[in-house]
C-alpha positions as CSV (number, residue, x, y, z in Angstrom):
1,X,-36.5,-25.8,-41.4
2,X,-38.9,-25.7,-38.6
3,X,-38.3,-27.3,-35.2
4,X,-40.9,-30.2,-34.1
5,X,-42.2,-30.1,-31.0
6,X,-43.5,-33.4,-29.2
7,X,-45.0,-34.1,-26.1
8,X,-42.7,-35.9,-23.8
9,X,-43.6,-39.5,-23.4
10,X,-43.1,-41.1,-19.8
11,X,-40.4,-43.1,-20.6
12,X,-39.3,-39.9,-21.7
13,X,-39.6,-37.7,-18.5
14,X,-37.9,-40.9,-16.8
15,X,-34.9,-40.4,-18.4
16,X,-34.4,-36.9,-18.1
17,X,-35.5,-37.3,-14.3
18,X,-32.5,-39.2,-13.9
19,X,-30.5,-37.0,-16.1
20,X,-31.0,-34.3,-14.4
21,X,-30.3,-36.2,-10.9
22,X,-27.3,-36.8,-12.4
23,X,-25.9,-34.2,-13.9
24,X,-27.3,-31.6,-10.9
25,X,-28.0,-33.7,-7.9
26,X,-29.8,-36.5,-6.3
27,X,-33.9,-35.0,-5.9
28,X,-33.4,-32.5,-8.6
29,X,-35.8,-34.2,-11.0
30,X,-38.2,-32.3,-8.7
31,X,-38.8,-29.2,-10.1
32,X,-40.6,-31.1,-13.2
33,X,-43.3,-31.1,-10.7
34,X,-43.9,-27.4,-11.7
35,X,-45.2,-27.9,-14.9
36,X,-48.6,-29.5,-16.0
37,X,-46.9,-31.0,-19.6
38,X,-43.5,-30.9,-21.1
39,X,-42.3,-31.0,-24.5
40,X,-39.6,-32.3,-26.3
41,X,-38.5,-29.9,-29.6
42,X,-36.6,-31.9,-32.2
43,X,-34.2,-30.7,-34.9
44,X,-35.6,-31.1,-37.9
45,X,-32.0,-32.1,-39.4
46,X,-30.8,-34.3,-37.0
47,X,-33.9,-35.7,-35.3
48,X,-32.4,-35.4,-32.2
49,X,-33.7,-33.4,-29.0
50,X,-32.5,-30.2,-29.0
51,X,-34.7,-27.8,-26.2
52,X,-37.1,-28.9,-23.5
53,X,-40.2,-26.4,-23.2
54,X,-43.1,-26.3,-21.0
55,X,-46.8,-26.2,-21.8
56,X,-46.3,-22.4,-22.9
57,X,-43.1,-23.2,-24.8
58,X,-41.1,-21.6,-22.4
59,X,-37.5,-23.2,-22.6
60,X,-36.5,-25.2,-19.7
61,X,-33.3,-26.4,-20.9
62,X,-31.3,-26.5,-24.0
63,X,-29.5,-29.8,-25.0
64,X,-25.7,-29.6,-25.9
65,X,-25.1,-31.6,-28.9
66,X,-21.7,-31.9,-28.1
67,X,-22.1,-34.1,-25.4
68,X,-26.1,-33.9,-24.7
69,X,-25.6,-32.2,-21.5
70,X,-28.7,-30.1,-20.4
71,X,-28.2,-26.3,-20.0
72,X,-30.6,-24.8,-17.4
73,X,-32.3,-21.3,-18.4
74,X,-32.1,-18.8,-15.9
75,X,-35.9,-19.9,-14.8
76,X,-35.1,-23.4,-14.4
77,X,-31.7,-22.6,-12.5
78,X,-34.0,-20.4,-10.2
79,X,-35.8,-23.7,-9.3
80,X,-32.9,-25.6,-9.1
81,X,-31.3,-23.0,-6.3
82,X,-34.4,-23.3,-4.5
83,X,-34.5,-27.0,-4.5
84,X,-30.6,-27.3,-3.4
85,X,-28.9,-27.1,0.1
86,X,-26.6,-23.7,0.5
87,X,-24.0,-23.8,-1.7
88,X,-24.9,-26.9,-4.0
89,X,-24.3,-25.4,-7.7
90,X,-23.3,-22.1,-6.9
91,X,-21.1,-20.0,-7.0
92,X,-21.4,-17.1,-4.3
93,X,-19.8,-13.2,-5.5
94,X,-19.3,-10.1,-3.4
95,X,-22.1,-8.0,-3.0
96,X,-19.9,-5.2,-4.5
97,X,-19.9,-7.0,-8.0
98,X,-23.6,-7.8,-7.4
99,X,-25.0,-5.3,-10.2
100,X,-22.3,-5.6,-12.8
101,X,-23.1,-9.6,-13.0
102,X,-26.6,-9.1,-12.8
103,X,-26.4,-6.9,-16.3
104,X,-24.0,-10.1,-17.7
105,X,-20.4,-9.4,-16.6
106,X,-18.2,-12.4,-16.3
107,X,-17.4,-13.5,-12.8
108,X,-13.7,-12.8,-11.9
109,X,-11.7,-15.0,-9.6
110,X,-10.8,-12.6,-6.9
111,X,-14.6,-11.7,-6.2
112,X,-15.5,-15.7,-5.7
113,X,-16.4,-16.1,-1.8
114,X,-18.2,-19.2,-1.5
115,X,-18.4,-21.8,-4.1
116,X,-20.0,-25.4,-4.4
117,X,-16.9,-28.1,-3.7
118,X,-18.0,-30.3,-6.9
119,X,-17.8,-27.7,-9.2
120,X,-15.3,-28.5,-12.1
121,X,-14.2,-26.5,-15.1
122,X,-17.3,-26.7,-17.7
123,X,-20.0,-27.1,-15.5
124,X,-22.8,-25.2,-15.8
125,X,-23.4,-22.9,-11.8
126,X,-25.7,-20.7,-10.4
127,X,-23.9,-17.4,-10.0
128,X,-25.4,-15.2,-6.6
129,X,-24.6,-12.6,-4.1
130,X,-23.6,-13.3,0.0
131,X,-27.1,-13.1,0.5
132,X,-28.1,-15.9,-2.2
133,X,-29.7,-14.0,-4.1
134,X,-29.8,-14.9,-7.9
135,X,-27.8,-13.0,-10.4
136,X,-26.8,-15.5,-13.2
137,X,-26.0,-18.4,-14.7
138,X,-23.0,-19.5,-16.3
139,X,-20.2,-22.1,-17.4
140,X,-17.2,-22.4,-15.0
141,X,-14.1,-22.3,-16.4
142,X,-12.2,-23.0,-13.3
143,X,-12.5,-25.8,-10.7
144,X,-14.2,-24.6,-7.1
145,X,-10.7,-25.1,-5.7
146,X,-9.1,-22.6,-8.3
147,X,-11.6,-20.4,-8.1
148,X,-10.7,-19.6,-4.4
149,X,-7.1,-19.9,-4.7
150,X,-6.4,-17.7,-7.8
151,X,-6.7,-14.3,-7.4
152,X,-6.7,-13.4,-11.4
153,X,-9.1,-14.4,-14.6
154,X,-12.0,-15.4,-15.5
155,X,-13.7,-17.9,-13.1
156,X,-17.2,-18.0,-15.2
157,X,-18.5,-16.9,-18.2
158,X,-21.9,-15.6,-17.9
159,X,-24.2,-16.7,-20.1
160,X,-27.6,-15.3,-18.9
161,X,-28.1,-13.2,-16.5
162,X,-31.3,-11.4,-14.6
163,X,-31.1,-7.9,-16.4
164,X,-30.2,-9.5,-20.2
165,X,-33.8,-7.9,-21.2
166,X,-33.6,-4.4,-19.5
């Protein structure tokens, strides 16, 4: 079966504006000011949305059928960090760990410094080093306040990070 791809209507883009305010935080809607047309692919089985791509079909976000929750691509997530105030969806790792999450390792408790205080179990972060620099993104599977207080396991599971390709 092959995927449909629409272009995204306005009521459209108003709704995932405010999805994505919601789900990220308040102005976040802004970084669909970067691209000249979106598009909305639809499962063929379903007919519900199931990836938002740009004008070049780049993926912007995935849609969780679970619970339609967007899940930001490593691109969008770099326009999200730039859009949001130090630490807003973040979580911040030692520089010493730096490399071995940039090539996809999961992030480990004890190397957490900094994290955003809203983060809770499930939510999708931005994972960088002390000097904010981008290395992944992944799903938290601990709070922010566990994440600083436990000192063993698996804070977040990293599910693309900036040397997947090399």
């Amino acid at each position: 079966m092959k995927y449909m791809r629409i272009r995204a209507s306005s009521h459209f883009l108003l709704k995932l504006a405010t999805l994505i305010d919601a789900q990220f935080f308040t102005g976040a809607h802004k970084i669909l000011n970067n691209f000249k047309e979106i598009y909305v692919v639809i499962s063929p089985s379903t007919g519900r949305p199931r990836m938002i791509v740009d004008e070049r079909n780049n993926r912007l976000f995935s849609i969780r059928a679970s619970d339609f929750k967007l899940i930001p691509t490593l691109y969008t997530a770099k326009l999200l960090k730039d859009l949001a105030k130090y630490p807003k969806l973040r979580v911040v790792v030692c520089n010493e760990i730096s490399e071995f999450i940039a090539k996809g390792g999961n992030v480990f408790a004890r190397h957490v410094m900094i994290v955003d205080e809203d983060i809770r179990a499930g939510d999708d972060v931005i994972i960088t080093n002390e000097e904010d620099k981008l290395l992944a993104i992944g799903r938290a599977k601990l709070s922010a306040p566990e994440m600083l207080f436990f000192t063993r396991g698996v804070a977040v599971i990293t599910r693309e990070s900036v040397m997947d390709d090399e």
